[in-house]
LUMVEXZA-393515 format. One record per residue (C-alpha): residue number from 1; residue in three letters; x, y, z. Coordinates in nm, 3 decimals. Example, Ala and Ser with C-alpha at 12.3 -4.5 7.8 and 13.67 -1.06 7.14 Angstrom:
<pts>
+-----+-----+---------+---------+---------+
!   k !   r !       x !       y !       z !
+-----+-----+---------+---------+---------+
!   1 ! ALA !   1.230 !  -0.450 !   0.780 !
!   2 ! SER !   1.367 !  -0.106 !   0.714 !
+-----+-----+---------+---------+---------+
</pts>
This chain:
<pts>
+-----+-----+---------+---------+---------+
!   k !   r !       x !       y !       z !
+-----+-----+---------+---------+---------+
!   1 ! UNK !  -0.235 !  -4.115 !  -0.282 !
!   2 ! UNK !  -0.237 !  -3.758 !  -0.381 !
!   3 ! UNK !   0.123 !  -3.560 !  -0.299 !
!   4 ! UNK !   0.090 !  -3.304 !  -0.046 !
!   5 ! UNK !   0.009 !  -2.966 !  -0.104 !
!   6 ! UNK !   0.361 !  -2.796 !  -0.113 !
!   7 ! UNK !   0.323 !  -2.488 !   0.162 !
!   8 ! UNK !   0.406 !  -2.147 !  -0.048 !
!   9 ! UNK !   0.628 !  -1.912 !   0.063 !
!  10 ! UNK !   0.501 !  -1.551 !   0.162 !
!  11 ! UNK !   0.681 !  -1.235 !   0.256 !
!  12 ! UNK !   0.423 !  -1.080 !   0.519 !
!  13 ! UNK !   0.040 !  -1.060 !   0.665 !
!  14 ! UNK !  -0.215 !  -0.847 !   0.459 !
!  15 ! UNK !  -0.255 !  -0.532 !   0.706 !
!  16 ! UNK !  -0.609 !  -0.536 !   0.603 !
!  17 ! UNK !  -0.831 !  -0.883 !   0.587 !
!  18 ! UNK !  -1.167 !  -0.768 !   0.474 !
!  19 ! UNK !  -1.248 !  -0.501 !   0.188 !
!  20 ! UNK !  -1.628 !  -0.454 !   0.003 !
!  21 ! UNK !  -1.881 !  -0.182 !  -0.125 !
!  22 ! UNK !  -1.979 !   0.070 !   0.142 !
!  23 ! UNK !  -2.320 !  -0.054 !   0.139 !
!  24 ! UNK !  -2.236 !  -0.374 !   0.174 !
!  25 ! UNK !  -2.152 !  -0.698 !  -0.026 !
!  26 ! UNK !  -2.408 !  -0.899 !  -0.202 !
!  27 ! UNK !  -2.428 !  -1.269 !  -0.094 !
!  28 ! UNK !  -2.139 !  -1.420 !   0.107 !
!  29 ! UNK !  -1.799 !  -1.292 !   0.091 !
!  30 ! UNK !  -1.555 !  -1.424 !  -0.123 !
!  31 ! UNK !  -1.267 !  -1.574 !   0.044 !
!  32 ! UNK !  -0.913 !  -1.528 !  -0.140 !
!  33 ! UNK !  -0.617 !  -1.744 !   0.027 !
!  34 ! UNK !  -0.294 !  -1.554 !   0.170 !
!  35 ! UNK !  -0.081 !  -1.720 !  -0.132 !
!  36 ! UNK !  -0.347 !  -1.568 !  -0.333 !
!  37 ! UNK !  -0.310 !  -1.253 !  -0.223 !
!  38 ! UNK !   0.067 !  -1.246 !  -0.265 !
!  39 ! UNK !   0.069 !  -1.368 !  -0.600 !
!  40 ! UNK !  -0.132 !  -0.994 !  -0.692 !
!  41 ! UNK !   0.085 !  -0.838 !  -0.452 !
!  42 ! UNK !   0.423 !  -0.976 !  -0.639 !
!  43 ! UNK !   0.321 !  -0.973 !  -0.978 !
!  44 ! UNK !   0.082 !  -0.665 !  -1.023 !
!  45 ! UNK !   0.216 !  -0.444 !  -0.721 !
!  46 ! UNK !   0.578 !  -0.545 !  -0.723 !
!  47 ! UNK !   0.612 !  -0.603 !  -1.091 !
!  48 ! UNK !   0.757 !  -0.969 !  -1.080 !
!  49 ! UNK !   0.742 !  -1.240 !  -1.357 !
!  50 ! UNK !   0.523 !  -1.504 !  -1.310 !
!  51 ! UNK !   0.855 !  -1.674 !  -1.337 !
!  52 ! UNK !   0.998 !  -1.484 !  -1.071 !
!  53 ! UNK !   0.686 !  -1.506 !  -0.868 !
!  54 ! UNK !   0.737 !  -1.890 !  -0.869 !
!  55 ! UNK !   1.086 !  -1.838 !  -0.760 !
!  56 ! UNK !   0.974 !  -1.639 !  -0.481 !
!  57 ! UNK !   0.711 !  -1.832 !  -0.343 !
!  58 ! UNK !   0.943 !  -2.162 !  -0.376 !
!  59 ! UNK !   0.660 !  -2.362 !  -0.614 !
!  60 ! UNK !   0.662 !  -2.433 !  -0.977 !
!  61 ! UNK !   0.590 !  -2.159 !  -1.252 !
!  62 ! UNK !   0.217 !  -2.330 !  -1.332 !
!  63 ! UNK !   0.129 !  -2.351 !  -1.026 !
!  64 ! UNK !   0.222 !  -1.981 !  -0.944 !
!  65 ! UNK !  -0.011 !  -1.905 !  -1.261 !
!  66 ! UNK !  -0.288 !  -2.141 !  -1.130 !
!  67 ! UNK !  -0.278 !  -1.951 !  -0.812 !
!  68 ! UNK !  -0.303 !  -1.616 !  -0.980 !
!  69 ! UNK !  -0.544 !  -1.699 !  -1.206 !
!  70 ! UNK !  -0.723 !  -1.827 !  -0.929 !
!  71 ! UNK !  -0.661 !  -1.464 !  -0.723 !
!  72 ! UNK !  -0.782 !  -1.230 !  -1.001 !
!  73 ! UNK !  -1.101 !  -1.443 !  -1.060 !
!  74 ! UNK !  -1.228 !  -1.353 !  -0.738 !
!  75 ! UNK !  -1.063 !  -0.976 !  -0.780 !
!  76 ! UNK !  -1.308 !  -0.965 !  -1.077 !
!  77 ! UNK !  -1.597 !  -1.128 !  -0.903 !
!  78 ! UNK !  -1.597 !  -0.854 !  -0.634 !
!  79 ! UNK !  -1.553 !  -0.556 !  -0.907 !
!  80 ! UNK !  -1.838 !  -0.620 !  -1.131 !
!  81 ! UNK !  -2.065 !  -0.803 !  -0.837 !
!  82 ! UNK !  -2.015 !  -0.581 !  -0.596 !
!  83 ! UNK !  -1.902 !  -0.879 !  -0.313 !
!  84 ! UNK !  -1.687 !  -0.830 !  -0.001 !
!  85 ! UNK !  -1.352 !  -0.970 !  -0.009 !
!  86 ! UNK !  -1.209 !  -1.123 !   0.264 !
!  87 ! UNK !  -0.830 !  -1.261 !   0.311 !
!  88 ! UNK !  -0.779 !  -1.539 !   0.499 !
!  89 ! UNK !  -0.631 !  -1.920 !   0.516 !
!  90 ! UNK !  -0.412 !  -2.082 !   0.269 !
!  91 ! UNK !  -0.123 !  -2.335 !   0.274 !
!  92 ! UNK !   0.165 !  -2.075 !   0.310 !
!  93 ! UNK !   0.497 !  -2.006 !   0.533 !
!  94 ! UNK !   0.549 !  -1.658 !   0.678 !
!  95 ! UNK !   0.925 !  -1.554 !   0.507 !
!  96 ! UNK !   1.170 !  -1.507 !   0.813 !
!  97 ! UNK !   1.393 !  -1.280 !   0.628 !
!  98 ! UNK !   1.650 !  -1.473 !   0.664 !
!  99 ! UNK !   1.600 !  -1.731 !   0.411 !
! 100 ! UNK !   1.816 !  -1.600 !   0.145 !
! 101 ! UNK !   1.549 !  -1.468 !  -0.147 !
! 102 ! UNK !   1.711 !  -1.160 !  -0.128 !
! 103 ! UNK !   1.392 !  -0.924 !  -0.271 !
! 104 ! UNK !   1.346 !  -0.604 !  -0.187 !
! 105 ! UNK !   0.963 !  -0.699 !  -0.131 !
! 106 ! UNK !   1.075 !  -0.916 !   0.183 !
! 107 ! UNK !   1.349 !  -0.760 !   0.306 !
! 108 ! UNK !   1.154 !  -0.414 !   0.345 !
! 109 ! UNK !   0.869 !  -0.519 !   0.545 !
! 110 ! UNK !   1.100 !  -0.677 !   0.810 !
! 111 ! UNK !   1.311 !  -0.436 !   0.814 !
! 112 ! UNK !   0.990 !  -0.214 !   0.897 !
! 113 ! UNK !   0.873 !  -0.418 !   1.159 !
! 114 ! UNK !   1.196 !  -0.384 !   1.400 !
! 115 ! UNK !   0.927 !  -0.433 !   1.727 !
! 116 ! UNK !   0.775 !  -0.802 !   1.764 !
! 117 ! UNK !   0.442 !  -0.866 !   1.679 !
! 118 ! UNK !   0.192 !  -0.882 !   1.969 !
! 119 ! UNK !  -0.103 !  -1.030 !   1.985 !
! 120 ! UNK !  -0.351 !  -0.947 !   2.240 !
! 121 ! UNK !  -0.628 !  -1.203 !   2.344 !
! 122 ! UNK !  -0.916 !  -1.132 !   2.539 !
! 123 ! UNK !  -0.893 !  -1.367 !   2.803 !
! 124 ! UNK !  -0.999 !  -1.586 !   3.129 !
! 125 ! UNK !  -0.901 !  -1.896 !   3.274 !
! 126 ! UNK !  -0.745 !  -2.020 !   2.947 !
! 127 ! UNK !  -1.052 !  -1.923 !   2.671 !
! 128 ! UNK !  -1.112 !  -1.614 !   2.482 !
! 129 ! UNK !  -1.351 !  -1.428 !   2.697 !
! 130 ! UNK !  -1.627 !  -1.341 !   2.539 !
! 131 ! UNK !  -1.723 !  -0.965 !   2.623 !
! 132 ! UNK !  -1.478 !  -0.750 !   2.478 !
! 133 ! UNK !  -1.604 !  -0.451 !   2.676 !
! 134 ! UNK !  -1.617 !  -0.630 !   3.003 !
! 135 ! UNK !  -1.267 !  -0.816 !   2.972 !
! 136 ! UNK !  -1.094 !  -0.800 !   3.301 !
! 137 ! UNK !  -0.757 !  -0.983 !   3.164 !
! 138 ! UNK !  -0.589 !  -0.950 !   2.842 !
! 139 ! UNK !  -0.318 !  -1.229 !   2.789 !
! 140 ! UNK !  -0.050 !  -1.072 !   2.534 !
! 141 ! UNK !   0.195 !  -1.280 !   2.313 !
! 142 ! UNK !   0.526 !  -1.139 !   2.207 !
! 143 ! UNK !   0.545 !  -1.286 !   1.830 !
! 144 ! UNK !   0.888 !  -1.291 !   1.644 !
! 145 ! UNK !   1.004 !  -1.498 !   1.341 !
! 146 ! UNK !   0.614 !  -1.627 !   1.339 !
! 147 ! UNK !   0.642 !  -1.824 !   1.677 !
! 148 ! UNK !   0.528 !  -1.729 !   2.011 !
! 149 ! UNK !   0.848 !  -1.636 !   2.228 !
! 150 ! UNK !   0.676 !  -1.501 !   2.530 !
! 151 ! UNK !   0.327 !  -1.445 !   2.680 !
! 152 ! UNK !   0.175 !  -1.249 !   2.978 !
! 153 ! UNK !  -0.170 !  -1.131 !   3.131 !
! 154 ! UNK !  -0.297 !  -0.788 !   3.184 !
! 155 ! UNK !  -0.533 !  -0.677 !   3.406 !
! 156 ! UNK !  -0.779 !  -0.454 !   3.293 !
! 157 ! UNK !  -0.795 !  -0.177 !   3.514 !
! 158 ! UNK !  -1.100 !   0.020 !   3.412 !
! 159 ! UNK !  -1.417 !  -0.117 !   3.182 !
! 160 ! UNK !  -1.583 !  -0.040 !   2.841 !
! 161 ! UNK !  -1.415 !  -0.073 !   2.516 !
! 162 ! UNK !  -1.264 !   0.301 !   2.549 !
! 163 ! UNK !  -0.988 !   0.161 !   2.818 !
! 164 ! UNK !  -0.932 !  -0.151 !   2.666 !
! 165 ! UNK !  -0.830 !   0.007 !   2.363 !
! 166 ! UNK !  -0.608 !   0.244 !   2.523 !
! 167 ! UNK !  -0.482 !  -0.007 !   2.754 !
! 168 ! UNK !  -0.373 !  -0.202 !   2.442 !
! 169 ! UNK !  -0.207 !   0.077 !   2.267 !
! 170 ! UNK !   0.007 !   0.102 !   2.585 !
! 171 ! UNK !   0.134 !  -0.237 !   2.599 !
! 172 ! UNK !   0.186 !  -0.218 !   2.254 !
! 173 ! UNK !  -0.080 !  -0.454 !   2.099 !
! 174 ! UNK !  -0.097 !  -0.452 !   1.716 !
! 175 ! UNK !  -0.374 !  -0.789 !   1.695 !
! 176 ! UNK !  -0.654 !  -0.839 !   1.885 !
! 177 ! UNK !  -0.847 !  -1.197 !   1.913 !
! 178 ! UNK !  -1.199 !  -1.173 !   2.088 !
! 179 ! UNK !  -1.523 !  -1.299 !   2.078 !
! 180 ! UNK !  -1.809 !  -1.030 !   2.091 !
! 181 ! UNK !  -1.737 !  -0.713 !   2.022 !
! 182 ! UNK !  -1.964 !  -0.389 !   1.917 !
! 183 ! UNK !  -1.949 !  -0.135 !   1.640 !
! 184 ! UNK !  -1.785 !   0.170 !   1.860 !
! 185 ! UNK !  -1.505 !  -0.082 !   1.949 !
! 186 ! UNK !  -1.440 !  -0.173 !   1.646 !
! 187 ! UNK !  -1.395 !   0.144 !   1.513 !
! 188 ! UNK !  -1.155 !   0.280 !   1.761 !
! 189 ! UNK !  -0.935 !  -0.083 !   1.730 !
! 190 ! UNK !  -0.859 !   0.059 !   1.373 !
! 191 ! UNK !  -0.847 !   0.417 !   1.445 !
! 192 ! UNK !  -0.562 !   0.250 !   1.697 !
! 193 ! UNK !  -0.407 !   0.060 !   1.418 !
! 194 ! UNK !  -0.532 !  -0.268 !   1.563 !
! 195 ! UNK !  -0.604 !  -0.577 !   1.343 !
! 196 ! UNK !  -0.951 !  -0.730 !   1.474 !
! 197 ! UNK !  -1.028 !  -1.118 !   1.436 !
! 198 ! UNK !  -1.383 !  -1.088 !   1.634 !
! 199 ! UNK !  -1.602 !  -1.364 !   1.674 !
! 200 ! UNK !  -1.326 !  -1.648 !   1.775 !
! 201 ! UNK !  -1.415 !  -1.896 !   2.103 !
! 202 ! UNK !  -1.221 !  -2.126 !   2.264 !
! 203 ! UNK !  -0.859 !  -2.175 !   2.361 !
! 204 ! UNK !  -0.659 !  -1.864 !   2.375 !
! 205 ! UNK !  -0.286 !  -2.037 !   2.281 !
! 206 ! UNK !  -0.468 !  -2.261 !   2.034 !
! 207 ! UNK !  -0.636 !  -1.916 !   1.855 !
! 208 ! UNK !  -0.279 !  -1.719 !   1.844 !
! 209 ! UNK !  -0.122 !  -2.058 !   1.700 !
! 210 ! UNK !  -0.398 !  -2.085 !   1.406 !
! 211 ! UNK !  -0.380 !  -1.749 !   1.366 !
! 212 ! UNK !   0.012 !  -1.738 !   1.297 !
! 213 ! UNK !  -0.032 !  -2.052 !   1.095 !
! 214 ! UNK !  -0.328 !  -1.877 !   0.877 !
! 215 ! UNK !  -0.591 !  -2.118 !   1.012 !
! 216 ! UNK !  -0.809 !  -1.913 !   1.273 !
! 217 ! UNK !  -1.146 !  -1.944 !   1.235 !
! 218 ! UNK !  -1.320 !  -1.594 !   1.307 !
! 219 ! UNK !  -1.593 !  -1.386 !   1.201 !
! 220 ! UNK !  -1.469 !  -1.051 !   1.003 !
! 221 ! UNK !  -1.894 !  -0.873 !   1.051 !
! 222 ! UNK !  -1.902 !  -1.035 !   1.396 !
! 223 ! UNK !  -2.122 !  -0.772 !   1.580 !
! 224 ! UNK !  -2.249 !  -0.764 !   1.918 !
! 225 ! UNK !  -2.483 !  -0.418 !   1.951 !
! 226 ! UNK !  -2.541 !  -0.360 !   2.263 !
! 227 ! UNK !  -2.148 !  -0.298 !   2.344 !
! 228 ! UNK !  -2.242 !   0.033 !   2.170 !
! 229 ! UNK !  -2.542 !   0.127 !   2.417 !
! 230 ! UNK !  -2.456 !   0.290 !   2.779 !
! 231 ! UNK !  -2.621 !   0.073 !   3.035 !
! 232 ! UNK !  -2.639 !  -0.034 !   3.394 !
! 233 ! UNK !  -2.492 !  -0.327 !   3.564 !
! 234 ! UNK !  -2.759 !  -0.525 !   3.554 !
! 235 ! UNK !  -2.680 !  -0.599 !   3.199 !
! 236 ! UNK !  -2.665 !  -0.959 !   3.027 !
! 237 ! UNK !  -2.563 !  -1.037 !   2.690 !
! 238 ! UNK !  -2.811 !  -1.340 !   2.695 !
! 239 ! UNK !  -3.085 !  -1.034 !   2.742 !
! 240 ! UNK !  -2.982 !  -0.926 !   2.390 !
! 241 ! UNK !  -3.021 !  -1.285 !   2.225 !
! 242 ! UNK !  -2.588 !  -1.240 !   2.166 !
! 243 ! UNK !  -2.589 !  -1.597 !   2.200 !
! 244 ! UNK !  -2.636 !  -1.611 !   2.545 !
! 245 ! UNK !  -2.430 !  -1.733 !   2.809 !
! 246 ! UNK !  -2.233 !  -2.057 !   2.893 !
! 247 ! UNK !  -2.190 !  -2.199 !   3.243 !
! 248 ! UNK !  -1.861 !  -1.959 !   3.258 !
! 249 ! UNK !  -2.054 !  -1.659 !   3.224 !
! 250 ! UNK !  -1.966 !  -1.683 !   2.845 !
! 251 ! UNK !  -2.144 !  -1.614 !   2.522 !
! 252 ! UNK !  -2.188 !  -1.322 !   2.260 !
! 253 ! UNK !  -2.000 !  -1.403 !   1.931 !
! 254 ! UNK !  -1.893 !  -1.767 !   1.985 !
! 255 ! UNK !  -1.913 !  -2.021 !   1.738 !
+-----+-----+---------+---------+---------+
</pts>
């Protein structure tokens, strides 16, 4: 039997997941794993050995250079090609900071990070609810040393993307995980500062634990347009052909 894939060791989340030409990639996106992405971020950003990169990441020296090799093929592919990039998945532990490397690379970014992570989810009766502008309960999770230490709902007490937003810069939210979700939304989620993994359905612990173990499964272009119209209450996303509706009153940027 093959040996198991040895999990590498990174320091901290990319705080951006998807880059690409203004006017769009051509074909499909090319994925580059987390340990990927350190490997560039060690070597060409922090100025590490490929020896010390190995060191860092806890794996042997060729397989440190197999993974960077790897990384700056598909940095290259995107350059001359013009694809999107998108960062994601990977067989990789988050760093505690407490594990004795002792580089300035790890230390700093916990030492930044003094609050918790929180994770917001769009959410009813266990699943990610799948209207991000009609959410009426946002379950948050209180994140530290990459496990889940607390969680609590929200209710939402006004509707359209413009209060949720605000209502998750006041509890604090840095991550959002929804389902549908329009192009005005999105926007003001990263004028907030707010990661986005759209297009996720399903169970709302089981998306927060795949997404702190590098796993989730979302859509980085999911798009649901009419969240950016104005319209009356007579509104359904199934109208729209978002996917439609499930027998929860569900739909719009599910898998």
């Amino acid at each position: 039997m093959p040996r198991p894939c040895k999990r590498r060791r990174i320091c901290a989340l990319p705080c951006c997941g998807q880059f690409g030409p203004s006017t769009g990639g051509a074909g499909e996106p090319v994925v580059m794993t987390l340990d990927e992405y350190e490997t560039v971020r060690l070597i060409d950003l922090e100025g590490m050995t490929q020896e010390e990169c190995a060191v860092q990441m806890r794996v042997a020296r060729t397989t440190a250079q197999a993974i960077y090799r790897s990384a700056r093929s598909k940095l290259a592919e995107c350059l001359v090609r013009g694809r999107e990039l998108s960062i994601s998945g990977g067989d990789y532990v988050l760093c505690d900071g407490r594990t004795g490397c002792g580089r300035r690379c790890c230390r700093e970014p916990h030492q930044k990070e003094e609050q918790p992570m929180k994770i917001a989810v769009t959410y009813e009766n266990g699943e990610i609810f799948q209207h991000f502008g009609h959410s009426e309960h946002l379950k948050l999770y209180t994140v530290e040393n990459g496990a889940v230490q607390s969680a609590s709902i929200a209710e939402v007490g006004g509707s359209g993307h413009g209060a949720l937003v605000g209502l998750l810069q006041t509890l604090g939210a840095d991550t959002l995980i929804c389902g549908g979700i329009g192009g005005g939304a999105r926007e003001a989620l990263e004028a907030a500062g707010i990661r986005l993994y759209g297009g996720v359905s399903g169970s709302a612990d089981e998306a927060v634990q795949a997404l702190l173990a590098g796993t989730l499964d979302y859509d980085p272009d999911v798009r649901c347009s009419h969240h950016d119209q104005q319209h009356g209450g007579e509104h359904s996303c199934g109208q729209h052909g978002c996917g439609g509706h499930d027998a929860g009153g569900r739909g719009c940027g599910g898998h």
